[in-house]
C-alpha positions in Angstrom: -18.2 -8.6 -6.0 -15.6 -11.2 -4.6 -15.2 -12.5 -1.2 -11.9 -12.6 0.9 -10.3 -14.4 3.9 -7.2 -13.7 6.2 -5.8 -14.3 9.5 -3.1 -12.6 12.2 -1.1 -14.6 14.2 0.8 -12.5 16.8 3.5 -15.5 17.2 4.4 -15.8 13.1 3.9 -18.7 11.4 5.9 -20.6 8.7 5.4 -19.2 5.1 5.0 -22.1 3.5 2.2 -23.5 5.6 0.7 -20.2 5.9 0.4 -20.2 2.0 -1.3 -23.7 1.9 -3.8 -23.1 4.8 -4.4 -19.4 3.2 -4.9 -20.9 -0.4 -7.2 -23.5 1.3 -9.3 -20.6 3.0 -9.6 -18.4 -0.4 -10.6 -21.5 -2.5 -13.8 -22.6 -0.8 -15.1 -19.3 -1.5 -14.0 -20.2 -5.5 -18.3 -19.1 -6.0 -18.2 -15.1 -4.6 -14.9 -14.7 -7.2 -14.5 -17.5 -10.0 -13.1 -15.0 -11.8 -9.3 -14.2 -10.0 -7.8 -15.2 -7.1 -4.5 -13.7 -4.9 -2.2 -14.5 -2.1 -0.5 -12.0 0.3 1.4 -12.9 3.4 4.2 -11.0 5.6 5.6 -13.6 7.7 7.4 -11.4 10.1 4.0 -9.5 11.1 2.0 -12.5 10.8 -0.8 -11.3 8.9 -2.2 -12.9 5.5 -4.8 -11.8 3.5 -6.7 -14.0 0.7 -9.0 -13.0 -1.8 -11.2 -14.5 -4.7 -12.9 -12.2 -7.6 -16.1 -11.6 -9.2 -15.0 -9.1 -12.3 -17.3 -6.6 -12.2 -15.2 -3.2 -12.9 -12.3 -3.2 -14.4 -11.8 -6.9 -15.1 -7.9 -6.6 -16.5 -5.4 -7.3 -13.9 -5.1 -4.0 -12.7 -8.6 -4.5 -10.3 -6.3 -7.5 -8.9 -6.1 -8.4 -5.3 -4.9 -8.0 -2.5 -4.0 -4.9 -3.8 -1.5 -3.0 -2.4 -1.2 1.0 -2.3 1.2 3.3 -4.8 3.1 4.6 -1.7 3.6 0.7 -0.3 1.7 1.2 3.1 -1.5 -0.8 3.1 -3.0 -3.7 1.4 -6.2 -4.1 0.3 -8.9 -7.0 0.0 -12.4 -5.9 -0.7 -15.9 -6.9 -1.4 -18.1 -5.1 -3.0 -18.6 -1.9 -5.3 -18.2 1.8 -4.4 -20.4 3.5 -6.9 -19.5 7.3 -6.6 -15.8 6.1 -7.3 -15.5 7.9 -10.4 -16.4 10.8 -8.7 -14.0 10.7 -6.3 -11.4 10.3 -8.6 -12.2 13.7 -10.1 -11.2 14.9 -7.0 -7.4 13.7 -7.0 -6.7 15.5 -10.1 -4.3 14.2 -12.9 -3.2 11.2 -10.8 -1.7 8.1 -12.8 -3.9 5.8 -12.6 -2.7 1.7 -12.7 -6.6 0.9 -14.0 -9.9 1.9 -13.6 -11.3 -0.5 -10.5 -12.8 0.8 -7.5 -10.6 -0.7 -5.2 -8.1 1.3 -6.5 -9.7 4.4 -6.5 -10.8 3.8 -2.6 -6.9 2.8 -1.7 -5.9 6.4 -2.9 -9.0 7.5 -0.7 -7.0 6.1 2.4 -4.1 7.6 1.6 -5.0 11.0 1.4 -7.6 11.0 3.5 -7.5 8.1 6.0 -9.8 4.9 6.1 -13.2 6.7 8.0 -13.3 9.6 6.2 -12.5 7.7 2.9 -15.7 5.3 3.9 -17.5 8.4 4.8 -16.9 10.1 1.1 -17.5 6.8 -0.6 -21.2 5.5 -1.8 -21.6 1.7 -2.1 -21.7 -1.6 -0.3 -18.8 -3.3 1.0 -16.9 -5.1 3.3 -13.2 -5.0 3.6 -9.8 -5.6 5.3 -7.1 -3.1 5.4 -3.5 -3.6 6.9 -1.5 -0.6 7.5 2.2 -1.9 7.2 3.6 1.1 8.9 1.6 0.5 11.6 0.7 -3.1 11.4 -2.4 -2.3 12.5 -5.5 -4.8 10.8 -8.6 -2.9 10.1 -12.3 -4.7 9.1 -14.9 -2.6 8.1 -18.3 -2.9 6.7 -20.9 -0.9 4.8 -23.6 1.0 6.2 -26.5 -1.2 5.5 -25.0 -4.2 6.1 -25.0 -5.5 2.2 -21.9 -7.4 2.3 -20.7 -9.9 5.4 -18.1 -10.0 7.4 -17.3 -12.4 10.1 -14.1 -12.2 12.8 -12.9 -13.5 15.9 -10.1 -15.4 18.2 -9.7 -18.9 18.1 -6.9 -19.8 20.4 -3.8 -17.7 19.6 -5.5 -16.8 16.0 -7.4 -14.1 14.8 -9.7 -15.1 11.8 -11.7 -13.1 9.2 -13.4 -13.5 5.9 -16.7 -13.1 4.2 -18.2 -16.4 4.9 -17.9 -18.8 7.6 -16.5 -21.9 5.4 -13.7 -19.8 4.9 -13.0 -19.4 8.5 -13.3 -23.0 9.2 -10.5 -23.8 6.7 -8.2 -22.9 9.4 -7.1 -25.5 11.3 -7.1 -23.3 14.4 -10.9 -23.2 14.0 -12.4 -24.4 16.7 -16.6 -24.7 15.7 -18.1 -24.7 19.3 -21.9 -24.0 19.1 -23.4 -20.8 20.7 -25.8 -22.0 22.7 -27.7 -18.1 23.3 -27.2 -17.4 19.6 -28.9 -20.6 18.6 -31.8 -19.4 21.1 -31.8 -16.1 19.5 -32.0 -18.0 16.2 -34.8 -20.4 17.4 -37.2 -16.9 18.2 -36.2 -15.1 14.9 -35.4 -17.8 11.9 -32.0 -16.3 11.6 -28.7 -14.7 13.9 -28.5 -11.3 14.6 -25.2 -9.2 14.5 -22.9 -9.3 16.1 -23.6 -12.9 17.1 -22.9 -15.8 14.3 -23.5 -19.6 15.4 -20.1 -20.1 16.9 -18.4 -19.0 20.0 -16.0 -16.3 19.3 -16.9 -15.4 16.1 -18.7 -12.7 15.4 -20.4 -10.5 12.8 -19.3 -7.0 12.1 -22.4 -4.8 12.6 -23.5 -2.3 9.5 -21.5 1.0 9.4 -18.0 -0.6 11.5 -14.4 -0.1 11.8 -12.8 -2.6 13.8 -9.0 -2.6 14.4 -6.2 -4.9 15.7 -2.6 -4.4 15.7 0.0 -7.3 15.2 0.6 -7.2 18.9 -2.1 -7.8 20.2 -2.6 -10.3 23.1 -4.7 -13.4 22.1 -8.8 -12.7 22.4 -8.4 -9.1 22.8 -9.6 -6.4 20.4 -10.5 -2.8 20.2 -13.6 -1.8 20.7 -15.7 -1.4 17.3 -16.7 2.4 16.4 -19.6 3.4 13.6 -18.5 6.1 10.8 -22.4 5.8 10.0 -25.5 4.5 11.9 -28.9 4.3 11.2 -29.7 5.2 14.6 -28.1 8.6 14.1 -29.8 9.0 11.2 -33.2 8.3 12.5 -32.5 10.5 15.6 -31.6 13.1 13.9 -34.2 13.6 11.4 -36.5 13.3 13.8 -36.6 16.6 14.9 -36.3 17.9 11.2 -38.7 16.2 8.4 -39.1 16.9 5.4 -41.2 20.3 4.8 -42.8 19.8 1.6 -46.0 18.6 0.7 -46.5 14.7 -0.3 -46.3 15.7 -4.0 -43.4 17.3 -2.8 -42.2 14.1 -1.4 -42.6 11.5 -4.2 -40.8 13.9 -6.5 -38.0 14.2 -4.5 -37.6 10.6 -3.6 -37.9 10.1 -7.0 -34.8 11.9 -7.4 -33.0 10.1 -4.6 -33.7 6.4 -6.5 -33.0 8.2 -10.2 -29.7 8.9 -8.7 -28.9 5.8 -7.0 -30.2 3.3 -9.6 -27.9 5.8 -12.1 -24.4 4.9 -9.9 -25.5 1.7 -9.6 -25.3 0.7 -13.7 -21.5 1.0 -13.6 -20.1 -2.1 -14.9 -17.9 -3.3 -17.4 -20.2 -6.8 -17.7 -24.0 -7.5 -18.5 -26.5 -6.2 -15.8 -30.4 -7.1 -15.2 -33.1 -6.6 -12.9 -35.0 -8.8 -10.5 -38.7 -8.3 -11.5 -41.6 -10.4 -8.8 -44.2 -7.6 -10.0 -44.4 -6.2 -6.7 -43.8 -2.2 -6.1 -40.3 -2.6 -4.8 -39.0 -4.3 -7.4 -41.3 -2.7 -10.2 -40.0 0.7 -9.4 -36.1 -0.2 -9.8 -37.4 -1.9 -13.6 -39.3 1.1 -14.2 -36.7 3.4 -13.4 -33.9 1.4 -14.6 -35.5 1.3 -18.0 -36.3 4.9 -18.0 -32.3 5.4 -18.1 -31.5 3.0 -20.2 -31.6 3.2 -23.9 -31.6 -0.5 -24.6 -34.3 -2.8 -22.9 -33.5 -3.8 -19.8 -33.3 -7.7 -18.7 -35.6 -8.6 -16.1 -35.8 -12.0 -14.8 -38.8 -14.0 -12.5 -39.3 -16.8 -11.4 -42.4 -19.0 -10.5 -44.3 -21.7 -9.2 -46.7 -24.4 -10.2 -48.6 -24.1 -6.3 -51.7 -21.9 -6.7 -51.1 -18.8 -4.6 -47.5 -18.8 -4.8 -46.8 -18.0 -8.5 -45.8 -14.0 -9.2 -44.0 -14.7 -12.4 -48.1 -13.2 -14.2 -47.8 -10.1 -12.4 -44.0 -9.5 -13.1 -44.9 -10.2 -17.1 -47.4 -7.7 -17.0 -45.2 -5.1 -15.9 -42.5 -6.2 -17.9 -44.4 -5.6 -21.3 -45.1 -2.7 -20.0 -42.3 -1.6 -19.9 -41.0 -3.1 -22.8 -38.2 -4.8 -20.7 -36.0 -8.2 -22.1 -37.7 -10.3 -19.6 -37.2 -14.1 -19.0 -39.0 -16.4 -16.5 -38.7 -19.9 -15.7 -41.2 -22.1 -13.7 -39.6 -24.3 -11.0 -41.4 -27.3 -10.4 -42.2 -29.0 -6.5 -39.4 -31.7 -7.2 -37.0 -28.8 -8.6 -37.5 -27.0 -5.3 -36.9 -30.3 -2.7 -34.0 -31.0 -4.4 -32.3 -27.9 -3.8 -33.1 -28.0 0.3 -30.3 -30.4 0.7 -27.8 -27.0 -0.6 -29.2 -24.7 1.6 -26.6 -25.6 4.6 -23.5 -25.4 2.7 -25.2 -21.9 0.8 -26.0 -20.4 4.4 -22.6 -21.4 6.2 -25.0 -21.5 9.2 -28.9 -22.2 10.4 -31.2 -19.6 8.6 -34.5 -20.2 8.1 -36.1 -17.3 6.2 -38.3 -19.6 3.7 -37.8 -17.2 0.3 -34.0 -18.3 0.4 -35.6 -21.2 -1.9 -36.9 -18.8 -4.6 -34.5 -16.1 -4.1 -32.0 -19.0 -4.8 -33.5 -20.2 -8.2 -34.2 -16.2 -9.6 -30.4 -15.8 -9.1 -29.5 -18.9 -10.5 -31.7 -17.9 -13.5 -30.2 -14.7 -13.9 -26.6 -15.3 -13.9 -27.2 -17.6 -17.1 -27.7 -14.3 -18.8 -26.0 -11.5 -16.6 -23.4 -10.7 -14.2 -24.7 -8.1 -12.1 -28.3 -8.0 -11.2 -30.4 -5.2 -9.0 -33.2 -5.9 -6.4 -35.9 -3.8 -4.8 -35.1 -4.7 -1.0 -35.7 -2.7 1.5 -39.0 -0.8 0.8 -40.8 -2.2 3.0 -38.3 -1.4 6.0 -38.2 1.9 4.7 -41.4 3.1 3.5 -44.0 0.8 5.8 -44.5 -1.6 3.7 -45.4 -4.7 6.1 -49.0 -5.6 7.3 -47.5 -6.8 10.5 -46.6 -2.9 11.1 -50.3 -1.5 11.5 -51.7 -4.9 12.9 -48.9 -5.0 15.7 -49.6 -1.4 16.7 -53.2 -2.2 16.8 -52.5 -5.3 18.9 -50.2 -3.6 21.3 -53.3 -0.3 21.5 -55.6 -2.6 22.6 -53.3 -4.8 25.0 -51.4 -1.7 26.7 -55.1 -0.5 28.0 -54.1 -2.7 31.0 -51.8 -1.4 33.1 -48.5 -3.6 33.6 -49.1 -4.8 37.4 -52.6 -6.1 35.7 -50.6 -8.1 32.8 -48.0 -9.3 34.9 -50.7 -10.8 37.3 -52.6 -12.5 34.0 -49.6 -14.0 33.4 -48.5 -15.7 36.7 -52.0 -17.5 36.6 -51.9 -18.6 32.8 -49.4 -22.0 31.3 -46.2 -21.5 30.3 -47.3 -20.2 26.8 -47.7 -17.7 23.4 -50.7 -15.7 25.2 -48.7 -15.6 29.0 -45.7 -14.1 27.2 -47.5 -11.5 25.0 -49.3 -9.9 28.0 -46.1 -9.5 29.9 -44.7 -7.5 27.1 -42.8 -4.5 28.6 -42.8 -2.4 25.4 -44.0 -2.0 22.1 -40.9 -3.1 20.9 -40.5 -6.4 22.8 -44.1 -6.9 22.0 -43.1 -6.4 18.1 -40.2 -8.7 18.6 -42.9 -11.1 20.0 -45.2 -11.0 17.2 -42.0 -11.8 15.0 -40.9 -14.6 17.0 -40.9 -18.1 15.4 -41.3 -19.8 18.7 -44.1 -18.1 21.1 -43.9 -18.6 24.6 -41.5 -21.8 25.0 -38.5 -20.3 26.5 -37.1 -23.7 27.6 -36.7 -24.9 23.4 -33.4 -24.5 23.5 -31.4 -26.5 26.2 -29.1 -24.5 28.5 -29.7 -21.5 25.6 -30.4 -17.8 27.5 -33.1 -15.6 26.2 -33.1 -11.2 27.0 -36.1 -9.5 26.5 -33.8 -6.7 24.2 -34.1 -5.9 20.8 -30.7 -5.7 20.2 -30.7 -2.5 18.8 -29.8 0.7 19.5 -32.1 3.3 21.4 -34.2 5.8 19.6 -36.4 8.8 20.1 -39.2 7.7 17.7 -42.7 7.9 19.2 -44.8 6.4 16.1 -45.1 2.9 16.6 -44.8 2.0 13.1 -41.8 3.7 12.7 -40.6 2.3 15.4 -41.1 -1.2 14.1 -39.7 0.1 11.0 -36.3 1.2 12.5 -36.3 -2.5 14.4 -36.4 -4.3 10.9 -33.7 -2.1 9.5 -31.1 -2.5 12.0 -31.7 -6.2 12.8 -34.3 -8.1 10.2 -32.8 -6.0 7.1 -29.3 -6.9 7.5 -29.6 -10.1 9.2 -32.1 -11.6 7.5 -33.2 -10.2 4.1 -29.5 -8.9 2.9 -28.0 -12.2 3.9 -30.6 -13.9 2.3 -30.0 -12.5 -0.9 -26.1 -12.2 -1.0 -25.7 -15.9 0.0 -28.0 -17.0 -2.9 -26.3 -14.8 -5.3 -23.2 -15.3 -5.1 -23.4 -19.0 -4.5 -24.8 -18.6 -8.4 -21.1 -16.1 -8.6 -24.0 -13.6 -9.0 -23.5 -9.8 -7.9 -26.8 -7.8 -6.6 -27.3 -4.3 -5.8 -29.7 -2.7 -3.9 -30.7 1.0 -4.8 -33.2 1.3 -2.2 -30.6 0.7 0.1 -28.3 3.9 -1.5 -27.8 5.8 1.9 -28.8 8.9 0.0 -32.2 7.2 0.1 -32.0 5.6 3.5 -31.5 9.3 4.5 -34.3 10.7 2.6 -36.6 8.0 3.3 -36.3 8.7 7.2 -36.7 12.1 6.6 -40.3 11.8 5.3 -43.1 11.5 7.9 -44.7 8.1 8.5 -48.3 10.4 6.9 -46.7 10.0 3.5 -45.7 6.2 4.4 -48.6 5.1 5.3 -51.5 7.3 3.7 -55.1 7.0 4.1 -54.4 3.1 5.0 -52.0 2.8 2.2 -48.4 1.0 2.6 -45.5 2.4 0.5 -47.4 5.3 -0.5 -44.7 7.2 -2.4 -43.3 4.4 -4.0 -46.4 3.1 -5.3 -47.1 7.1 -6.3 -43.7 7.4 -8.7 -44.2 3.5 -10.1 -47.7 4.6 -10.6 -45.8 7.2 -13.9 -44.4 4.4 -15.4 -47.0 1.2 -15.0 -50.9 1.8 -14.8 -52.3 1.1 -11.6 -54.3 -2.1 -11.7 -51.0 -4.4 -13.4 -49.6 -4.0 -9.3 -52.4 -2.9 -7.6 -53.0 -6.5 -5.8 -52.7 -7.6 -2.0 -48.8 -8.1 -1.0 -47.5 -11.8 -1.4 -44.8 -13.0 0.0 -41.7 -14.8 -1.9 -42.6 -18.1 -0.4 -42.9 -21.8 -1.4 -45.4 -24.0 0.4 -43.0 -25.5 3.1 -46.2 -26.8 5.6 -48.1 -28.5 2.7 -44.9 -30.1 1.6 -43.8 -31.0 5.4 -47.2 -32.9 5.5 -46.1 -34.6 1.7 -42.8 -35.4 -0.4 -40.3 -33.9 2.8 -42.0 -35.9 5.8 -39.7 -38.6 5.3 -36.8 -35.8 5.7 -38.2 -33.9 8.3 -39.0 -36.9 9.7 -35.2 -38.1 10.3 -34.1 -34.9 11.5 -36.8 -34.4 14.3 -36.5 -38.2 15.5 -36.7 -38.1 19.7 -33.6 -40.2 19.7 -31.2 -37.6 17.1 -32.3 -34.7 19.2 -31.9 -36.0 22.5 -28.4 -37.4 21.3 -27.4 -33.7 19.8 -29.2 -31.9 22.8 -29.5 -28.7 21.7 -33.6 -28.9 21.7 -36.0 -30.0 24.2 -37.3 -33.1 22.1 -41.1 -33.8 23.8 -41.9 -29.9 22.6 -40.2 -30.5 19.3 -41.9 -33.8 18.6 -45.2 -32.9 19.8 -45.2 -29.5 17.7 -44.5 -31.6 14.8 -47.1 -34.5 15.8 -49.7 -31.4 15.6 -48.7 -30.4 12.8 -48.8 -33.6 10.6 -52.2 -34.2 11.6 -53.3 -31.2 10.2 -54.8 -29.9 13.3 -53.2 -26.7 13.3 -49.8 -25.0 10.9 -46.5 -25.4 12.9 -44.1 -25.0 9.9 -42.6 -21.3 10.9 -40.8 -23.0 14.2 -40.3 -26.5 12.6 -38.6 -25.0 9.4 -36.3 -23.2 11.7 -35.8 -26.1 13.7 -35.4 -28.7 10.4 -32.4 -25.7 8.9 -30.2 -26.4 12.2 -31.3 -29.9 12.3 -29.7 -30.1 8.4 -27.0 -27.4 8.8 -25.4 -29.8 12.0 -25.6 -32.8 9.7 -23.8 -31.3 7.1 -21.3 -29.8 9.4 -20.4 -33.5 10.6 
């Protein structure tokens, strides 16, 4: 795991400040790579390519980067792991190798078979830049989940990329101007969706993306970006095609699928653990982890002194279960304050996903002990694991008995409002994005912001409404929320995680299995909970989902009023202007009198309100 910055400048640029603002640009992101770092500029085709590293495979010098190919055409910097590399070594034959990295072995991929089809043979999680020095052609791409970040973009005559944003504004062409309709789309959802970030111009790379560039290109332009993999071809096509077996049928063969994954995903020449809350997601990596392993595996928790908020019980129950090397810590309320104040320069921009707290401390844990650590993400996008999926499409059953003409009349003749805007809901999946949003019914919050009644993602031929929430969460909330959430923690701790679950081998297998076997006789995750069920007895997990939260509304109310306080005065948010400041302050009046819980929309509010102080 590492993380990697560049930049082309079609007009040159002087070596020797190139090297200093490079150099600059690599070293802030010192915490995804402590381990290494490396330099590469060509003056004359003004591209430059920085890179810090996280030793994971291969730590001599021969996994150093930038790397550059055998035959002298391209140069690598990467992020990330391909896990099947081994594998597709096997198929070059008696080649001389420098080392035994992955990078490597995915540079002689290119070479013989070109960068898509190289991504398309390749299992893992990644994001990368390639220049082609033949061509001098700059290529970004991404992996197909959307593990690993990647931001890009003009700013004035240069084009920037790297894996965080503090990179970027290194630069000194970096301009920072606020995007007024991402901020909007961050106000609604708590974080940014792809391929918008918090500045104009810069973007995200979306999951599953080549983008390319040549040396000559004119300021602000760029090729359009095309998918060697996409979820929504995936989901499309299975849909017409499920799997044929029976649900026995199923959880065995899914079984398989995670064996497999979890199996590539142990590579590693330094120690490797487990995130363990006790919930099923995570539960089933341990279980499966351990039943590979022929040493205990480490496991680490974390949890809380609040009542209703502490998991680390549940994850030592299934720990001594299954005899794992498990280690939990208990974070105080004072442990957990003083880490709010790191949460801007951790995020690089507003995100406001509450678990980033815990998630933040269980990777700071783990990395005392291990390098490498594995989580359970992603089973509830994949295998229904949400409430909010059968409550929505009970909501939306029961509101879509009125015809449309009838709901948009309601609404003309009710207040601006959370009810007025859920009865004009055109679709299931605007009403879904609804039901997610942090801010109900206000559309004015965010001064001259602009809102689209669009999911953002891409169409697809799904008729089951749960599904179809499903599909939502994994091309938008998975990647943009929960992945972000967990790679920024990490590797702010210079922590690498993996995600089996995530394995597109089980992405693909997943989606092939009807939403019956999902969600079975009222049961969420059914054929998850059916293979941990081999491995753990039933009643150690078998307990109403919890979320990985802390108690952010009980503590607005207590020890961060003062804070919160500061950052919602009328007088800082008129000055800023980027939120309407009667809504803001009477939200937050209403909610320190304890008349009613605001803290979803006033967190989000209070993580730009901190993220813009820390900026200046």
């Amino acid at each position: 795991m590492c993380g990697f910055v560049g930049f082309l400048d079609p007009g040159k640029f002087s070596l020797d400040k190139a090297y200093a603002v490079l150099g600059a640009m690599a070293e802030v992101l010192r915490h995804r790579g402590p381990d290494d770092s490396g330099l590469w500029l060509d003056a004359e085709a003004g591209i430059a390519l920085g890179h810090r590293r996280l030793s994971v495979i291969d730590v001599t010098d021969a996994g150093h980067q930038p790397m550059m190919s055998d035959d002298g055409r391209f140069v690598l910097v990467f992020n990330g792991e391909i896990y099947n590399h081994l594998e597709l070594r096997r198929a070059f034959g008696e080649s001389a190798w420098r080392g035994h990295s992955d990078t490597e072995t995915l540079l002689a991929g290119i070479c013989r078979w070109g960068l898509e089809k190289a991504l398309r043979k390749s299992t893992g999680m990644f994001a990368l830049a390639l220049w082609d020095r033949d061509t001098r052609t700059l290529s970004l791409a991404r992996d197909r989940m959307g593990e690993k970040p990647l931001y890009y973009g003009w700013q004035g005559n240069t084009f920037l990329f790297g894996s965080e944003l503090k990179g970027l504004r290194r630069h000194p062409h970096f301009l920072g101007e606020i995007d007024r309709h991402a901020l909007g789309l961050y106000a609604r959802r708590g974080y940014i969706p792809a391929p918008h970030s918090i500045h104009a111009g810069i973007s995200k790379l979306t999951p599953g993306s080549i983008l390319e560039i040549s040396s000559g290109a004119s300021p602000g332009s760029v090729r359009p970006v095309h998918e060697y993999w996409s979820l929504a071809e995936v989901v499309n096509g299975v849909a017409s095609h499920r799997f044929g077996g029976g649900p026995e049928e199923a959880v065995d063969t899914l079984e398989m699928a995670l064996r497999g994954a979890i199996k590539r995903q142990r590579i590693a020449d330094v120690p490797l653990g487990v995130f363990l809350s006790g919930g099923t997601d995570s539960s089933v990596v341990a279980a499966l982890m351990q039943s590979i392993s022929s040493v205990p595996v480490r496991t680490f928790t974390i949890g809380f002194e609040e009542k209703g908020y502490d998991e680390a019980a549940f994850a030592r129950a299934v720990a001594k279960h299954l005899m794992t090397d498990h280690t939990e810590l208990y974070v105080s309320a004072k442990e957990a304050l003083e880490v709010i104040p790191e949460l801007p320069r951790i995020y690089d921009e507003p995100f406001a996903d509450m678990s980033q707290i815990p998630t933040l401390f269980v990777s700071r844990l783990a990395r005392r002990h291990v390098t490498v650590a594995l989580t359970g993400d992603g089973g509830d996008e994949l295998f229904c694991g949400y409430d909010r999926y059968p409550q929505t499409e009970k909501n939306w059953s029961q509101l879509s008995l009125f015809p449309q003409r009838l709901r948009d009349a309601m609404q003309a003749l009710l207040p601006h409002g959370p009810l007025a805007e859920g009865i004009a809901s055109r679709n299931p999946d605007v009403f879904y994005c609804f039901m997610n949003s942090q801010w109900k019914g206000y559309p004015g919050l965010v001064i001259g912001g602009e809102e689209k009644e669009s999911t953002g993602s891409p169409p697809c031929v799904l008729s089951d409404a749960k599904e179809r929430m499903m599909y939502l969460d994994g091309t938008d909330y998975l990647p943009d929320d929960i992945l972000v959430k967990v790679d920024r923690a990490a590797m702010s701790a210079s922590l690498e995680t993996r995600v089996p679950l995530l394995d597109h081998n089980v992405v693909e297998m997943a989606w092939r299995l009807p939403i019956s076997v999902k969600f079975r006789n009222g049961i969420t995750k059914w054929p998850l909970k059916r293979i941990l069920y081999k491995y753990v007895p039933e009643h150690l997990v078998h307990r109403p989902k919890m979320g990985f939260g802390v108690p952010i509304h009980h503590w607005l109310r207590g020890p961060l009023r003062d804070w919160a306080e500061d950052l919602l005065s009328e007088n800082r948010l008129r000055r800023e202007g980027y939120f309407d400041p009667s809504f803001v302050r009477k939200e937050w009046e209403t909610h320190i009198d304890g008349n009613k819980d605001r803290h979803y929309g006033l967190w989000t509010i209070l993580m730009f309100q901190s993220w813009m102080k820390y900026e200046q």
